[in-house]
Phi, psi and omega in degrees: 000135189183126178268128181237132199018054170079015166215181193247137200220113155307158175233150160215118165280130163237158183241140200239145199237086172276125152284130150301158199278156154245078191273164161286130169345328225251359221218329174306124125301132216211164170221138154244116217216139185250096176291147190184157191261355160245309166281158156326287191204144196229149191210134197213110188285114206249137168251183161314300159330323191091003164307150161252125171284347166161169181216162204213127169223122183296111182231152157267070175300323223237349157306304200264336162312288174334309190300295212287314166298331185292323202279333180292340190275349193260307197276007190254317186292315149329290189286345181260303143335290235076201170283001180287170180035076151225359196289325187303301227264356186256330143345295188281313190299306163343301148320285157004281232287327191275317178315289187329286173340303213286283196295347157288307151357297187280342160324308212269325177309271183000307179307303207256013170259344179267287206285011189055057178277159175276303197222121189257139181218125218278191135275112171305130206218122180233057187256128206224158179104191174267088136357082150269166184079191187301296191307353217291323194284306158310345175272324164324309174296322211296105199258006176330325195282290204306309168332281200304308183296335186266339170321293191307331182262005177251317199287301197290333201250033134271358199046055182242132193287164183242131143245137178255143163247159159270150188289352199289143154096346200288314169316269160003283175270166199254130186323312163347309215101328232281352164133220191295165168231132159268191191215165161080203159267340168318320181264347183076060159226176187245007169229178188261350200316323166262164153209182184246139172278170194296309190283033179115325186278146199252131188249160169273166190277306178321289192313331162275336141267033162275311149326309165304309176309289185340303190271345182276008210248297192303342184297278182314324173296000000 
C-alpha cells in the first residue's frame, strides 16, 4: 500500500516465465544505442553486414529543461540562503530525474519493437569517482544505469535479448576505420555535437558511436 501525491495506489509483483527469441546470429537485427546527456539516446538498426536499416534518435527536450531549471533554481536558492528549504525542491528534481529515465527506457523498447530487433545492445557504462568540469552536475543526474535496467525488463517480457559491449573507444574512433575523431575546437567546430574524422568528414558523434556498439557486438558474437 503506498501513497502518492495525496493519493493511495496498491503496488503488486509479479513474475511472468517469456520465452526469449533464438534467431541466428547470422539472421539478427540488432539496435544498437548510445545513451548520452545531451541527446537520450541514438539508436541505430543493424544487420550482421553492418547495414544500417534506420536510425531513430531519442531526445525529452522539454523534460530535461523542467530538471535543468529545477536545479539552477536550488542552486541560486544555495548560493543566497545555504542549504537549508531545499528538500521540496531537490525532491521534485528527482522526480523529474526519475520520471525522464522511465521514458526514454521506454522510447528505446518502443524503438526496437517497430524494427523487430532481436537484441538490443548498450554500452557497459561504469562511470565512478568525483565528477568534473561544466558537465559535472548533468553526469550526476545521468541516470543510464536506471534506463538500461527497466530496457531489460520491457526487452525480456517481448522476448527481445539485452547485450553489454565494453565502451572504450566507441566515441573516440570513427565508425569508418579512419582512426580518432576530433571534437570540439580541436576540429574547428562550434558544437561537441559532430566531430571530424581523420580523413576530413564531418559526422554527428552519437551515430557514429552507435555504429561502433553495433559492430562491436557481431564482432564479439
Amino acid at each position: 500500500l503506498e501513497k502518492k501525491h495525496h493519493k493511495w495506489f496498491l503496488r503488486f509483483a509479479f513474475e511472468e516465465k517469456v520465452e526469449l527469441n533464438k534467431t541466428k546470429l547470422e539472421e539478427q537485427q540488432i539496435l544498437a544505442v548510445d545513451l548520452g546527456v545531451n541527446t537520450d539516446a541514438t539508436c541505430s538498426v543493424m544487420n550482421i553486414d553492418g547495414t544500417i536499416l534506420a536510425r531513430e534518435f531519442i531526445n525529452f527536450a522539454s523534460d530535461k529543461d523542467q530538471l535543468y531549471h529545477t536545479l539552477n533554481k536550488i542552486k541560486k536558492i544555495q548560493q543566497k540562503y545555504g542549504s537549508n528549504n531545499i528538500t521540496k525542491l531537490w525532491r521534485y528534481a528527482k522526480f523529474h530525474n526519475e520520471e525522464l529515465a522511465r521514458k526514454i527506457a521506454g522510447a528505446i523498447t518502443d524503438t526496437a519493437i517497430k524494427y523487430d530487433c532481436d537484441v538490443i545492445v548498450f554500452e557497459y557504462l561504469d562511470i565512478k569517482g568525483k565528477k568534473r568540469g561544466s558537465k559535472k552536475q548533468k553526469l550526476q543526474m545521468w541516470k543510464k544505469n536506471t534506463v538500461q535496467n527497466i530496457v531489460v525488463h520491457k526487452a525480456h517480457k517481448n522476448g527481445i535479448r539485452i547485450s553489454h559491449i565494453c565502451a572504450g573507444g566507441t566515441s573516440k574512433l570513427a565508425f569508418d576505420g579512419s582512426g580518432k575523431v576530433l571534437r570540439g575546437k580541436d576540429a574547428k567546430l562550434d558544437t561537441y555535437e559532430f566531430c571530424k574524422f581523420s580523413n576530413g568528414k564531418i559526422y554527428n558523434c552519437d551515430l557514429s558511436a552507435s555504429y561502433n556498439i553495433g559492430a562491436r557486438y557481431f564482432i564479439r558474437e
